[in-house]
PDB file of N, CA, C and O in Angstrom:
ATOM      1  N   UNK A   1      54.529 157.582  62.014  1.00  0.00           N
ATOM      2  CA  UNK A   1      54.099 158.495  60.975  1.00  0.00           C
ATOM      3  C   UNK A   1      53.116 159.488  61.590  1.00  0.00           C
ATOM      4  O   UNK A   1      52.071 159.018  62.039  1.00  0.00           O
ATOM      5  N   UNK A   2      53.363 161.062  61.678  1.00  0.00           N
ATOM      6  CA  UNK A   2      52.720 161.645  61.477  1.00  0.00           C
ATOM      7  C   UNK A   2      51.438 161.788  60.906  1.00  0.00           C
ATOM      8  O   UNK A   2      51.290 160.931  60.034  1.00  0.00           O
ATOM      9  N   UNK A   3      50.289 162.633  61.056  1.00  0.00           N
ATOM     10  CA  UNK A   3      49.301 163.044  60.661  1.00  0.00           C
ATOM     11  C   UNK A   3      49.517 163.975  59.254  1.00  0.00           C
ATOM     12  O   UNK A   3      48.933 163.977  58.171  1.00  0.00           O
ATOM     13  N   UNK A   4      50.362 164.567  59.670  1.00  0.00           N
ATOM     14  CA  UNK A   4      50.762 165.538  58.202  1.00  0.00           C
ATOM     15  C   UNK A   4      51.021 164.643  57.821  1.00  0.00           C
ATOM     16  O   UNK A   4      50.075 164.077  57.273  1.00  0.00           O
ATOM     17  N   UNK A   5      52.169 163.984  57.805  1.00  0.00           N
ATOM     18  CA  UNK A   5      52.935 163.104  56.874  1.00  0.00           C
ATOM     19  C   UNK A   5      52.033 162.019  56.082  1.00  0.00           C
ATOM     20  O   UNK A   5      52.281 161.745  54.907  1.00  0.00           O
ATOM     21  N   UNK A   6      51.123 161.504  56.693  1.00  0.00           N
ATOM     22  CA  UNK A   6      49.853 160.973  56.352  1.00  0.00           C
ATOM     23  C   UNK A   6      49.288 161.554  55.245  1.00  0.00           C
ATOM     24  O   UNK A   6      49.073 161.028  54.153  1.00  0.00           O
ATOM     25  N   UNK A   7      49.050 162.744  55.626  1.00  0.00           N
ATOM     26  CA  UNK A   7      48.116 163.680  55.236  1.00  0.00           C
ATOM     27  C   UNK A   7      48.733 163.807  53.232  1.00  0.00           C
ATOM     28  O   UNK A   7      48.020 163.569  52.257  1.00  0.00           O
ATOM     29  N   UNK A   8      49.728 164.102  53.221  1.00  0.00           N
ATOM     30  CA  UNK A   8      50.913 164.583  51.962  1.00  0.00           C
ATOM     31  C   UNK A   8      50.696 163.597  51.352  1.00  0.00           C
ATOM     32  O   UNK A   8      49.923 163.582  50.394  1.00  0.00           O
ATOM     33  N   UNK A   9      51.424 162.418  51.840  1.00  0.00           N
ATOM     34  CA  UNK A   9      50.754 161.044  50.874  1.00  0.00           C
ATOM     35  C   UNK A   9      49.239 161.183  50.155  1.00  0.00           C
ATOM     36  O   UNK A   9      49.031 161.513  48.987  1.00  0.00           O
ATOM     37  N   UNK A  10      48.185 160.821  51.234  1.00  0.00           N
ATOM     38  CA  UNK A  10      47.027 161.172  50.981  1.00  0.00           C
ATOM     39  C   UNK A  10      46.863 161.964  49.529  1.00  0.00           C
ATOM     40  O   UNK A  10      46.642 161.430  48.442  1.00  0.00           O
ATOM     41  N   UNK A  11      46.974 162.895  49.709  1.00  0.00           N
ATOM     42  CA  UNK A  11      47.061 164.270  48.610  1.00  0.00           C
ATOM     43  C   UNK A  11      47.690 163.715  47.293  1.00  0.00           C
ATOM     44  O   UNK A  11      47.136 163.572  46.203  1.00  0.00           O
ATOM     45  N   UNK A  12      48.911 163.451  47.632  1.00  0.00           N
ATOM     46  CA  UNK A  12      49.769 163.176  46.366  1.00  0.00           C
ATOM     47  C   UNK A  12      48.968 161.797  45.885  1.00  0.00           C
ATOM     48  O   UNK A  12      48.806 161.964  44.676  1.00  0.00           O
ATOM     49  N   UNK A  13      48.471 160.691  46.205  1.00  0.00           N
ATOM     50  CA  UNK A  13      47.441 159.605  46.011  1.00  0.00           C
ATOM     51  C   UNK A  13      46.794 160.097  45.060  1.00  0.00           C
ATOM     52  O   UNK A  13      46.857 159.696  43.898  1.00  0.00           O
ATOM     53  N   UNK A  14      46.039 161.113  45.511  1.00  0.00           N
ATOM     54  CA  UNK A  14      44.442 161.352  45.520  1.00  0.00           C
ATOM     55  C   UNK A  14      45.193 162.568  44.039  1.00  0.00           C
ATOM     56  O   UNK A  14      44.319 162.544  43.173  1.00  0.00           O
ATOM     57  N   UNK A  15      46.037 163.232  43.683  1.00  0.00           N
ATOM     58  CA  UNK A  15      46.364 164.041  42.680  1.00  0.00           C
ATOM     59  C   UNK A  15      47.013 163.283  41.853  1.00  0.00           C
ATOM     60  O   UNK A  15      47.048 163.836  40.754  1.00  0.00           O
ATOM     61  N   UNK A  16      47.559 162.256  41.855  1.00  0.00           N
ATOM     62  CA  UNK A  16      48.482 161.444  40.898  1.00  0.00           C
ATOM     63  C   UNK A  16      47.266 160.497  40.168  1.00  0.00           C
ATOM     64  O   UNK A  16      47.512 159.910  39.115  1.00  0.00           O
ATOM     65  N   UNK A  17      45.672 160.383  40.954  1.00  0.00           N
ATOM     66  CA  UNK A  17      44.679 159.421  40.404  1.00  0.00           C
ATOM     67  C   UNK A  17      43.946 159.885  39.317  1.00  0.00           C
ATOM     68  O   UNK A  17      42.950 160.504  39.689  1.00  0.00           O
ATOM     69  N   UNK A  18      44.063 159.819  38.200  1.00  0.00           N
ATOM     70  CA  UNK A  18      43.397 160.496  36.867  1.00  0.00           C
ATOM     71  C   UNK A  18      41.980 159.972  37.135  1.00  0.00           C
ATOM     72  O   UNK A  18      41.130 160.290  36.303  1.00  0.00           O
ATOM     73  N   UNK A  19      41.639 159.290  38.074  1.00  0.00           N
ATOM     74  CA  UNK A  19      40.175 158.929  37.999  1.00  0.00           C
ATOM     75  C   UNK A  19      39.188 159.989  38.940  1.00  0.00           C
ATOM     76  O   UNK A  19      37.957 159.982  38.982  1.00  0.00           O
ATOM     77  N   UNK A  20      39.982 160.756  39.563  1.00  0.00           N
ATOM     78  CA  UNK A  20      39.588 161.569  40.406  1.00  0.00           C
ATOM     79  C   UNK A  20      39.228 163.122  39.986  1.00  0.00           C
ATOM     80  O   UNK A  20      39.960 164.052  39.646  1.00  0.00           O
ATOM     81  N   UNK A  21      37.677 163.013  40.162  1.00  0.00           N
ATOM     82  CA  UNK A  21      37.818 164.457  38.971  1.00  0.00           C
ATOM     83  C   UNK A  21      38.311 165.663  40.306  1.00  0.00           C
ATOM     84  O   UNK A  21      38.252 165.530  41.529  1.00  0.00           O
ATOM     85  N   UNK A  22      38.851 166.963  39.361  1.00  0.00           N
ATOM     86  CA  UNK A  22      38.883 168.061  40.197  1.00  0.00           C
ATOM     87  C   UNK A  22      37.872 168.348  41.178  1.00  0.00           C
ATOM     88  O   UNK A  22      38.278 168.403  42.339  1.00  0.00           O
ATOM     89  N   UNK A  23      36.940 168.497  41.025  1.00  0.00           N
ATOM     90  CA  UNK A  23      35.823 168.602  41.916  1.00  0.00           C
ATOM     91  C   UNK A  23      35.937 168.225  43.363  1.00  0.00           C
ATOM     92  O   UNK A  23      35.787 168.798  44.443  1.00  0.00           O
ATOM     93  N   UNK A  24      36.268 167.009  42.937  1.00  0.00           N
ATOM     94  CA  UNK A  24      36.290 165.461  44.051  1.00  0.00           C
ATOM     95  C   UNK A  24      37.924 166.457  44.994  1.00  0.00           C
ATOM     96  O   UNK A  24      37.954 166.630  46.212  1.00  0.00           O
ATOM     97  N   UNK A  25      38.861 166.853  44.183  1.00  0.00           N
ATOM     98  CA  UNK A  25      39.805 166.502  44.679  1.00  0.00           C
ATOM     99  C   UNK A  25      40.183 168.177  45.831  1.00  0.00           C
ATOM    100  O   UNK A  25      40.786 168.466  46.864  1.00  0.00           O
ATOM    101  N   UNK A  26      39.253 168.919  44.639  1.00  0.00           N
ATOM    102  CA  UNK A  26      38.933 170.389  45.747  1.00  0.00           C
ATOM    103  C   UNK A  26      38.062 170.159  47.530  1.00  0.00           C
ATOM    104  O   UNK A  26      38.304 170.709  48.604  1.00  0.00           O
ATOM    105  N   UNK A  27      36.969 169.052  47.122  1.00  0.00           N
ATOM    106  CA  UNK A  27      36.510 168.656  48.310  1.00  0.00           C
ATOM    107  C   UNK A  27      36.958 168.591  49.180  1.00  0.00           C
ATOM    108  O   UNK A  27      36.739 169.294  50.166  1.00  0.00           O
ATOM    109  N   UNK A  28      38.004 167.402  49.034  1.00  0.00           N
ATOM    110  CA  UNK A  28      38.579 166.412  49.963  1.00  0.00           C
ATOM    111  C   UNK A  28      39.765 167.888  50.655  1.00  0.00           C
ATOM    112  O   UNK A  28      39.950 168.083  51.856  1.00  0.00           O
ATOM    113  N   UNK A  29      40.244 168.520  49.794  1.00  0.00           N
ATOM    114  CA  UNK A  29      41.215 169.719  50.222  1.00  0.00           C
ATOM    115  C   UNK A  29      40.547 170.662  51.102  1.00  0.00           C
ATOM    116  O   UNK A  29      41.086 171.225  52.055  1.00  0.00           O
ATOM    117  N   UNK A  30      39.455 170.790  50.763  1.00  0.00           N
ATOM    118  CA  UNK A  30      38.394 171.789  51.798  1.00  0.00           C
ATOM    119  C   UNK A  30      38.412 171.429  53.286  1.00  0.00           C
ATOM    120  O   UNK A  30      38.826 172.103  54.230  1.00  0.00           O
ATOM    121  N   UNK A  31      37.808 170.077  53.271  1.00  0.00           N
ATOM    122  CA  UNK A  31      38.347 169.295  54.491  1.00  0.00           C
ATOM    123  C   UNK A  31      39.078 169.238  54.834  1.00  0.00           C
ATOM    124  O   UNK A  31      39.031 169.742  55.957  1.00  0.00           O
ATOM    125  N   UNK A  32      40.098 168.839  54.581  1.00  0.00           N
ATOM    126  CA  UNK A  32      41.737 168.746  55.348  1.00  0.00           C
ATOM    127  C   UNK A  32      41.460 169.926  55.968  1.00  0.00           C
ATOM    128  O   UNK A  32      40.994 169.920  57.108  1.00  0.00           O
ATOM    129  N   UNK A  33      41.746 171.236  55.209  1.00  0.00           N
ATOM    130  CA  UNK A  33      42.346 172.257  55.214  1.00  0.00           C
ATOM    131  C   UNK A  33      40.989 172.591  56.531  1.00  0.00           C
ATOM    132  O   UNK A  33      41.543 172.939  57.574  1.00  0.00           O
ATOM    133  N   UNK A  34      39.389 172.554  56.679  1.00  0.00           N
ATOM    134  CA  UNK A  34      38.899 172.843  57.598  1.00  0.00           C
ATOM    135  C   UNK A  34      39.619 171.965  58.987  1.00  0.00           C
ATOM    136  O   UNK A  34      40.000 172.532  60.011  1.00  0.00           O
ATOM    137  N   UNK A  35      39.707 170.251  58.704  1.00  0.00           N
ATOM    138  CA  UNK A  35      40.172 169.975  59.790  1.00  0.00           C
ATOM    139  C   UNK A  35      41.395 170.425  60.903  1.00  0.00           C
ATOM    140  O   UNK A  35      41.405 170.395  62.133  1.00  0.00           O
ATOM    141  N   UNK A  36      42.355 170.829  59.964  1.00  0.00           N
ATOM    142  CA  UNK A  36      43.385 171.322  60.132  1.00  0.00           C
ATOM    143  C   UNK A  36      43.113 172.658  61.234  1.00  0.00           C
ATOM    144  O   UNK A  36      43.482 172.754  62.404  1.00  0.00           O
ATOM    145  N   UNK A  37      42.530 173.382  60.610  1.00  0.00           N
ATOM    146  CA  UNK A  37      42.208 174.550  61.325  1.00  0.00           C
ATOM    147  C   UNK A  37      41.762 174.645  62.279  1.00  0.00           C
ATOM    148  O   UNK A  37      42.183 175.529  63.025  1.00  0.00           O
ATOM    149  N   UNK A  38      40.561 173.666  62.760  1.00  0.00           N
ATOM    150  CA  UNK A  38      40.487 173.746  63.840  1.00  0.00           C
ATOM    151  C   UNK A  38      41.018 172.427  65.107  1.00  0.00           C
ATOM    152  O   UNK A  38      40.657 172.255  66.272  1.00  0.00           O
ATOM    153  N   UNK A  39      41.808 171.828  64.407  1.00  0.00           N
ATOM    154  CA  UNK A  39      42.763 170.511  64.993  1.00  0.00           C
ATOM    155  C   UNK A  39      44.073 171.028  64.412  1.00  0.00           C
ATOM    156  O   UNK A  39      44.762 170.359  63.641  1.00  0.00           O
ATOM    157  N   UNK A  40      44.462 172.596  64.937  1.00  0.00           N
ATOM    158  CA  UNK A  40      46.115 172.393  64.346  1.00  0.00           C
ATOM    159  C   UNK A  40      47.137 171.393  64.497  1.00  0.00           C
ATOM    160  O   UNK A  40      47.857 170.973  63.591  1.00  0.00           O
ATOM    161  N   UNK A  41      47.157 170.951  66.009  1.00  0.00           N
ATOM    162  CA  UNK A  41      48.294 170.470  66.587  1.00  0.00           C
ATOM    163  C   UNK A  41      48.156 168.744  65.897  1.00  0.00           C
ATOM    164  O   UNK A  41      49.169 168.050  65.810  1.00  0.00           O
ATOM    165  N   UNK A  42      47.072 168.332  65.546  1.00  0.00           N
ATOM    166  CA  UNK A  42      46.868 167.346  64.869  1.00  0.00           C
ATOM    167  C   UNK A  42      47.852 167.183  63.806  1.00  0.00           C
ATOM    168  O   UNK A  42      47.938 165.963  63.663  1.00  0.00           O
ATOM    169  N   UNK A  43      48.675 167.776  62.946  1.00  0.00           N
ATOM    170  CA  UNK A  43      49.962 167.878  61.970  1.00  0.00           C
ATOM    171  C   UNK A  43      50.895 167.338  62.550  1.00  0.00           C
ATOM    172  O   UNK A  43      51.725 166.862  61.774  1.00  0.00           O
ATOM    173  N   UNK A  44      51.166 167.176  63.891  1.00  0.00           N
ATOM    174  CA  UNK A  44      52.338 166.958  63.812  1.00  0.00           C
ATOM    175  C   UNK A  44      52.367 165.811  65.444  1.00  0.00           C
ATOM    176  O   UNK A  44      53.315 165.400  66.114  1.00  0.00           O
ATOM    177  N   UNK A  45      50.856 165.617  65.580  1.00  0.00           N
ATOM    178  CA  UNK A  45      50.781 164.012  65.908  1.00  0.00           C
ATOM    179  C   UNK A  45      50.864 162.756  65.504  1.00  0.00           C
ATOM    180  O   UNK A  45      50.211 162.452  64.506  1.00  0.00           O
ATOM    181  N   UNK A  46      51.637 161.786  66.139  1.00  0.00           N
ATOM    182  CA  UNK A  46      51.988 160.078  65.537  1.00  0.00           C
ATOM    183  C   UNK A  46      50.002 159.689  65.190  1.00  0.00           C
ATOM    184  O   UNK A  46      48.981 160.252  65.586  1.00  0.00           O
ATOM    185  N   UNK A  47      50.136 159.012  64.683  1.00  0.00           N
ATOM    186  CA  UNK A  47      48.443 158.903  63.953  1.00  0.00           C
ATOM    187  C   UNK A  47      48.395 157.708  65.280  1.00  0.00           C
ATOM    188  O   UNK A  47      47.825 157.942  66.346  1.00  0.00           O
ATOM    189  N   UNK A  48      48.964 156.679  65.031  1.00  0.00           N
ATOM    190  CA  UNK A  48      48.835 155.773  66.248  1.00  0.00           C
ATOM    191  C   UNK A  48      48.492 156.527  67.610  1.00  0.00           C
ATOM    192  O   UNK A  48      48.008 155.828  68.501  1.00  0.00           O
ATOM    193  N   UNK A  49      48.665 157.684  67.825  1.00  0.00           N
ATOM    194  CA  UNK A  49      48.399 157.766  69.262  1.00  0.00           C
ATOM    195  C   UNK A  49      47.363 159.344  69.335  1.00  0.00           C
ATOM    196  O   UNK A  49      47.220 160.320  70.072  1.00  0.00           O
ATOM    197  N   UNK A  50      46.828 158.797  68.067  1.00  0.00           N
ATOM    198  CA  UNK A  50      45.161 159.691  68.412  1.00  0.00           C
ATOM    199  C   UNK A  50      44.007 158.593  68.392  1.00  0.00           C
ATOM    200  O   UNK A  50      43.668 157.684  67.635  1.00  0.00           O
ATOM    201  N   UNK A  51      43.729 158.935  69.165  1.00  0.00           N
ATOM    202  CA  UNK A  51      42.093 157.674  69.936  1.00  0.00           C
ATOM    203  C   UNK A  51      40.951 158.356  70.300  1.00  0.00           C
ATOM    204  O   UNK A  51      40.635 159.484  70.677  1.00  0.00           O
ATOM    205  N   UNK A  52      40.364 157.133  70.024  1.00  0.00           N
ATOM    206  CA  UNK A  52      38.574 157.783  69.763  1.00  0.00           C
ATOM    207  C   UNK A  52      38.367 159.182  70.930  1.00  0.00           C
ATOM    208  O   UNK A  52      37.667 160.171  70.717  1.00  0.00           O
ATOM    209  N   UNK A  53      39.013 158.968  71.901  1.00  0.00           N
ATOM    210  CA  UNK A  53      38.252 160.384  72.706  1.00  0.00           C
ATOM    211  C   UNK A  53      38.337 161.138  72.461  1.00  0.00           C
ATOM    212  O   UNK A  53      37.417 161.953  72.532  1.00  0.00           O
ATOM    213  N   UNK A  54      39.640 161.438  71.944  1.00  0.00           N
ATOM    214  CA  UNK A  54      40.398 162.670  70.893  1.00  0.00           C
ATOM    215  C   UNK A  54      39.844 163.163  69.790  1.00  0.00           C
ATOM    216  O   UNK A  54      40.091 164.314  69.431  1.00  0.00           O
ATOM    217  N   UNK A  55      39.137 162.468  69.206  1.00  0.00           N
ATOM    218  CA  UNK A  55      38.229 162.831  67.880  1.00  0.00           C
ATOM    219  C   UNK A  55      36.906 163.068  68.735  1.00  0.00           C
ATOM    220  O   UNK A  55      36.088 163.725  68.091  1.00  0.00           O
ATOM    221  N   UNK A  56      36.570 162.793  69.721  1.00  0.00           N
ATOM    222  CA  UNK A  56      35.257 162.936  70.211  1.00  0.00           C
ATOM    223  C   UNK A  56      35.375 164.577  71.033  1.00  0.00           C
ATOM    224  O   UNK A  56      34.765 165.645  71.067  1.00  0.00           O
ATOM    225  N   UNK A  57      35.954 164.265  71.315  1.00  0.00           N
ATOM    226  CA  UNK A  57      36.281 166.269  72.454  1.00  0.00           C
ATOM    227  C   UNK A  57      36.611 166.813  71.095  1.00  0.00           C
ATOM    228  O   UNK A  57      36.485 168.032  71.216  1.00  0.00           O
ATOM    229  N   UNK A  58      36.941 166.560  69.959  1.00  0.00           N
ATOM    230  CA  UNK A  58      37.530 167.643  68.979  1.00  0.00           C
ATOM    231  C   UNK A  58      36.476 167.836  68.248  1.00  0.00           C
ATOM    232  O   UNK A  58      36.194 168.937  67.775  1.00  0.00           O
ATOM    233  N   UNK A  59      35.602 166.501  68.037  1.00  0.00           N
ATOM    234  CA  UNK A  59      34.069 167.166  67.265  1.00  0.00           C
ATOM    235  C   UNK A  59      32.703 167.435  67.785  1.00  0.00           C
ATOM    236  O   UNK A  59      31.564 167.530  67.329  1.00  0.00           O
ATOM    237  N   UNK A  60      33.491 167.540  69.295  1.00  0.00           N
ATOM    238  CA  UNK A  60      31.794 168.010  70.253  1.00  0.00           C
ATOM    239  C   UNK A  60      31.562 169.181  69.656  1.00  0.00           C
ATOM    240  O   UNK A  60      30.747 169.271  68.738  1.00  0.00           O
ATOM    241  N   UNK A  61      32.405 170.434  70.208  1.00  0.00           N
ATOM    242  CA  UNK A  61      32.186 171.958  69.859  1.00  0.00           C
ATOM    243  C   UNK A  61      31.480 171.962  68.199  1.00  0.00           C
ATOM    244  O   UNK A  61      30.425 172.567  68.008  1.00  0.00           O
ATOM    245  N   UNK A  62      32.261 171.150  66.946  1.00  0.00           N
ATOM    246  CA  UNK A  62      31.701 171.006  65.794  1.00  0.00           C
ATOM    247  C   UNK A  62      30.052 170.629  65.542  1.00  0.00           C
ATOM    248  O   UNK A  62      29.249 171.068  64.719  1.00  0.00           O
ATOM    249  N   UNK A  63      29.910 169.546  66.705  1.00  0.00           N
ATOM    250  CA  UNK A  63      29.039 169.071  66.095  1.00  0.00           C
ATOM    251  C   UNK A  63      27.874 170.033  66.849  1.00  0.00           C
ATOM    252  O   UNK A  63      26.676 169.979  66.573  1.00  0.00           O
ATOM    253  N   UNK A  64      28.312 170.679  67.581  1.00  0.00           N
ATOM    254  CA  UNK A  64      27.015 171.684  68.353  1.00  0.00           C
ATOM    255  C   UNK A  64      26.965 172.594  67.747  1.00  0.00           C
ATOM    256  O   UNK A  64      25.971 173.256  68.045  1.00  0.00           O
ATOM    257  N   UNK A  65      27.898 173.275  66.544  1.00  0.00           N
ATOM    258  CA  UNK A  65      27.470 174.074  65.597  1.00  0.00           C
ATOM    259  C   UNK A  65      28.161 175.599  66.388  1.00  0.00           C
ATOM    260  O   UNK A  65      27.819 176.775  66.263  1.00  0.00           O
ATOM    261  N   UNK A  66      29.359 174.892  67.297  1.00  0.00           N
ATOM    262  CA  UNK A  66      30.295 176.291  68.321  1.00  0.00           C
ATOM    263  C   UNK A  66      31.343 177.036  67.056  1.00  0.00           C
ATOM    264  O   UNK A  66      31.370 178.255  66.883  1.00  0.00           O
ATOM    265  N   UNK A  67      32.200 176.016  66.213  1.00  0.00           N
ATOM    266  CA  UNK A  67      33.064 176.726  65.486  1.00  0.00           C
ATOM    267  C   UNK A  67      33.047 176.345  63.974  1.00  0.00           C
ATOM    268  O   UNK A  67      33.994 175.969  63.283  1.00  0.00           O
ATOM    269  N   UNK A  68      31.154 176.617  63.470  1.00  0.00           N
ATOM    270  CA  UNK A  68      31.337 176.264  62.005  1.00  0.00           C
ATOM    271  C   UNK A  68      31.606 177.406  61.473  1.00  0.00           C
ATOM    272  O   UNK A  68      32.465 177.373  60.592  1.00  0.00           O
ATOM    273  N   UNK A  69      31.046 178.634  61.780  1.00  0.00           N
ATOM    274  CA  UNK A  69      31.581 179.946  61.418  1.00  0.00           C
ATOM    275  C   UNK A  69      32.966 180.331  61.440  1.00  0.00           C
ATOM    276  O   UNK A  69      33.297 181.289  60.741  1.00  0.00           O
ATOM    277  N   UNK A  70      33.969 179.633  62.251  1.00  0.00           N
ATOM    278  CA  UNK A  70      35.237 179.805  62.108  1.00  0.00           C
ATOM    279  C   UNK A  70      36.373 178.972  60.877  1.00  0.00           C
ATOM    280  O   UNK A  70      37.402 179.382  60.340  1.00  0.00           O
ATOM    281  N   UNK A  71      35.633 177.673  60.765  1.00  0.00           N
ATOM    282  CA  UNK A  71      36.316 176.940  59.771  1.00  0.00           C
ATOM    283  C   UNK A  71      36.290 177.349  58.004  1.00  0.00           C
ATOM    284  O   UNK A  71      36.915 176.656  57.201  1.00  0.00           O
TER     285      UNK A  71
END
């Protein structure tokens, strides 16, 4: 399974849950949609074969504050 494919489920979950107010559910979309942007190729990776280093090189630049202006 894909990351997108992941991802769609996710969504459809999280929109089919009447307990989930709009608010909540614009959030969680903000995110994706930032992660996405700056992890494109992440869509259309097997989820099994992203590992911790991979999330770590992808949220160095983030977390130093290199591409918050871009997301």
């Amino acid at each position: 399974m894909t990351f997108g494919e992941a991802l769609k489920i996710r969504q459809q979950n999280q929109a089919d849950d009447l307990t989930v107010k709009r608010a909540t559910r614009h959030y969680w979309n903000q995110i994706f949609i930032a992660v996405l942007k700056s992890w494109p190729e992440l869509v259309d990776r097997e989820i099994r074969r992203v590992v911790r280093t991979d999330c770590k090189q992808w949220a160095a630049p983030i977390s130093q504050g290199c591409i918050s202006d871009a997301v």
